[in-house]
N, C-alpha and C positions, 0 to 999 in steps of 0.2 A: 504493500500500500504506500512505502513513503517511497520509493521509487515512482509509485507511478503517479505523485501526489508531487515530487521532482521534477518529472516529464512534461506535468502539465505546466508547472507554475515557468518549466524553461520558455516550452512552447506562449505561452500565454504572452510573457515577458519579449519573447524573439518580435510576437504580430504588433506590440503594442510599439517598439522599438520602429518597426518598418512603417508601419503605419504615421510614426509620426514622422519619419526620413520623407515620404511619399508626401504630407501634407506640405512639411517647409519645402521642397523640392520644386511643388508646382505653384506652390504662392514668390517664394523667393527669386527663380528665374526664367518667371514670365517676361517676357521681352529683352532675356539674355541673349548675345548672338552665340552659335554654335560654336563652343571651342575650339574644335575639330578642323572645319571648314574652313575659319580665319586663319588658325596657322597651314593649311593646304593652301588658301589663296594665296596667305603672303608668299610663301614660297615656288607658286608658282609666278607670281609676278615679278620677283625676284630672278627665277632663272628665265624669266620671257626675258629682260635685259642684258640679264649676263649671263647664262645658261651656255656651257661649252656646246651643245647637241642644238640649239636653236641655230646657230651659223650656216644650219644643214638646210635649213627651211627658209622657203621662198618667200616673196612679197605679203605673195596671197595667203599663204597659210598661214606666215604672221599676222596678217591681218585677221584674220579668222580668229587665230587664238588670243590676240588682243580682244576684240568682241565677246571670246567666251569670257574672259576677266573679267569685264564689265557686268555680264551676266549675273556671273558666282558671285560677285560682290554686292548688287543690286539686291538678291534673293538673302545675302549675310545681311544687309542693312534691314530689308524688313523686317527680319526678327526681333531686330533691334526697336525699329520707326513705327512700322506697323503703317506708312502713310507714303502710299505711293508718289504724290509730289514732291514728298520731302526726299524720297528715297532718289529720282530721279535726277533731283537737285544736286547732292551729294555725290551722286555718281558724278554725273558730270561734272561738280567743281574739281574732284579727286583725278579724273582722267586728264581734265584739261590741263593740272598741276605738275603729273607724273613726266612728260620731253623736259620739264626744269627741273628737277629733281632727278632726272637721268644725268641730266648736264655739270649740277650740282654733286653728284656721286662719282662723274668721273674727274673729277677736280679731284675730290678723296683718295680716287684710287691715284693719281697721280701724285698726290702729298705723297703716300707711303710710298713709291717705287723710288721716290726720286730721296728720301730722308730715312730710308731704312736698307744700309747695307746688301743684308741677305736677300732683297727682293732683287729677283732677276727680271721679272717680266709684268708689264698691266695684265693680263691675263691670268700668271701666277698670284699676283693679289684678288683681282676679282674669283677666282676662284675657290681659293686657298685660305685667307686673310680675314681669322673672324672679326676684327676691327671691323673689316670693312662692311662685309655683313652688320655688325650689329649697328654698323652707323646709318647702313643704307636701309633696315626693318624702321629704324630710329626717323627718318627722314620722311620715310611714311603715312608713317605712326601720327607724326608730329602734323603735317598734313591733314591727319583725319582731326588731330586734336583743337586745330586753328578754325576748324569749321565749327567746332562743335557740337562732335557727336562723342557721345559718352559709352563709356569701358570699351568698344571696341581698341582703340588706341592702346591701351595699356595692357589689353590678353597681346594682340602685338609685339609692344615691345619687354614685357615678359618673355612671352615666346625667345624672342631674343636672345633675353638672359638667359633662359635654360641650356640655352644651345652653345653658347660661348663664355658663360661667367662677366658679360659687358652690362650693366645694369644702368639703360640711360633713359632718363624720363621722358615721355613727351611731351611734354609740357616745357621742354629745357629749350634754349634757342640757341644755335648751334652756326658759325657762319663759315663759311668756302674754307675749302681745302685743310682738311680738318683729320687731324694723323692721328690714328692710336698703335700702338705699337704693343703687340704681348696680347692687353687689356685685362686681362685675368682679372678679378677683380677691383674693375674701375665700378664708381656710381656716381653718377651726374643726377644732382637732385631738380625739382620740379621747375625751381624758380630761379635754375643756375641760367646764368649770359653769358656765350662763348664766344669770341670773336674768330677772325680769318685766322687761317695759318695759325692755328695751336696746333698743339704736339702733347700726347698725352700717354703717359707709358702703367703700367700695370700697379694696379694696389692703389689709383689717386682717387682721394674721394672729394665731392663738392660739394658740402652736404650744409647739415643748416643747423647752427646755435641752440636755438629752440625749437620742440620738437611737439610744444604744444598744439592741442587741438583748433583752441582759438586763435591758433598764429596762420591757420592755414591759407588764410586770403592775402596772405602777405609777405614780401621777398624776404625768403628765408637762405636763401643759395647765394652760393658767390658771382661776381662778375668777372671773368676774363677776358682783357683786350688783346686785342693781336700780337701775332709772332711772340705769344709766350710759349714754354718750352716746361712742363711740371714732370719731372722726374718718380721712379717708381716710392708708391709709400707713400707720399705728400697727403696730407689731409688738411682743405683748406674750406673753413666753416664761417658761416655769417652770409646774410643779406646784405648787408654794408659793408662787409668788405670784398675789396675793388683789386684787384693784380694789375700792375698798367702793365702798357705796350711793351714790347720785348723785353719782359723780365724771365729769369731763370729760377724755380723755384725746385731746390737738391731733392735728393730721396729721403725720406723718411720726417720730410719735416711737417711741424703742426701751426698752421697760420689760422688765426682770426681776428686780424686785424689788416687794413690796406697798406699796398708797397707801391711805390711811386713808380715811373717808368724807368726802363733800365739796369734794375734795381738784380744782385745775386742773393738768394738770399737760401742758407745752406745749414744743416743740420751737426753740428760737431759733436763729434762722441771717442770718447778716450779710447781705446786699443792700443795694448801692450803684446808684444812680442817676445818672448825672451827661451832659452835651450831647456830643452826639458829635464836634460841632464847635467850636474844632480838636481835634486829638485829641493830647493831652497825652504819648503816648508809641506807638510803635510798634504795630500790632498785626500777626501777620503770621497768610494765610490759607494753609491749603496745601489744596489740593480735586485 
């Protein structure tokens, strides 16, 4: 009897548990756009531009599968809009946006071939180079985000993230020819300002002071002006604070406060050297 007295109260407990997954399920992402599909689309919009296997296919059939994009995206937005003029709308400001945002990405891809050593080829970046991916998802993103259409943008540029460790908002505003190198852990927060020709290498964050709720309508990220150059490690926080034009900011350093233009500004840390043998005092290991 108490087994079967067990059985039910499991069973009982499992319908009660499903049942309420099922109620938040369908109240909470009503007019969610399909997860799925966004990152299929982005991806396929992504290799319709730089796509090594697209250089095989003709005018017409580019054009064809440009038309499908529009399609798939149309059909992602109503999930989302639910209102075919609005839906219509959005397609088309997003299409008519994406030959400058082509144009603007290969400035990117051209920052990294021509300021990163081991890049042998445009090609081997567009193909290769999550930088460049996650700037080019990010460029997108940010596109959908200036129209103002909500969370699709940010399942995007997550997406993103998952796939390369590059975690850049869109909501961040980002300008020409714009280098990440490594990226592994970069995050460009909401309300960061990035100018031309930055150069941004692995572990830099741009993050923000305050983290509070009611700070959220308000520049909470930093501003970067051109031909700055933020080494791996940097963590550089505040809405008020401003990096001027061509400054160099070293690895590991922590700024929250602004640097004037032209400014080095480097992180010193003692490292001693010395023979292991004899060894002048104790060391003990515990493993």
């Amino acid at each position: 009897m108490e087994l079967q007295s067990e059985i039910y109260t499991h069973s009982k407990n499992q319908q009660e548990f499903i049942n309420a997954v099922f109620k938040r399920n369908t109240t909470c992402f009503r007019g969610f756009p399909d997860k799925q599909i966004a990152e299929a689309f982005i991806d396929e919009l992504f290799f319709f531009m730089f796509g090594t296997h697209e250089r095989k296919l003709g005018e017409e059939k580019l054009a064809e599968q440009y038309e499908s994009l529009k399609n798939t995206f149309s059909a992602l937005l109503y999930e989302l809009i639910k209102n075919e003029e609005k839906v219509k709308q959005h397609t088309s400001n997003l299409f008519e946006a994406i030959p400058q945002i082509y144009k603007n990405l290969l400035l990117d891809a051209e920052a990294i071939l021509k300021f990163d050593p081991a890049a042998q080829s445009i090609e081997e970046v567009l193909a290769a180079y999550p930088g460049f991916y996650a700037t080019a998802i990010y460029r997108i993103s940010h596109q959908l985000h200036i129209q103002g259409i909500k969370t699709l943008p940010r399942l995007l540029s997550e997406y993103a993230h998952s796939k390369t460790g590059i975690d850049i908002h869109p909501g961040a505003e980002i300008g020409e020819s714009f280098f990440i190198d490594h990226g592994t852990g970069i995050v460009i927060g909401e309300t960061a300002i990035i100018g031309d020709c930055v150069k941004i290498y692995q572990g830099v964050t741009l993050g923000a002071l305050n983290v509070a709720k009611s700070a959220a309508s308000t520049k909470r990220h930093p501003t970067i002006e051109d031909n700055v150059i933020i080494y791996s490690g940097a963590t550089i926080l505040g809405g008020d604070t401003k990096i001027g034009h061509d400054c160099i900011i070293g690895g590991n350093v922590w700024l929250t406060y602004s640097v004037p233009p032209f400014s080095v500004v480097y992180h010193k840390s003692e490292i001693q050297v010395r023979d292991k043998n004899p060894l002048p005092e104790a060391l003990n290991f515990v493993i």
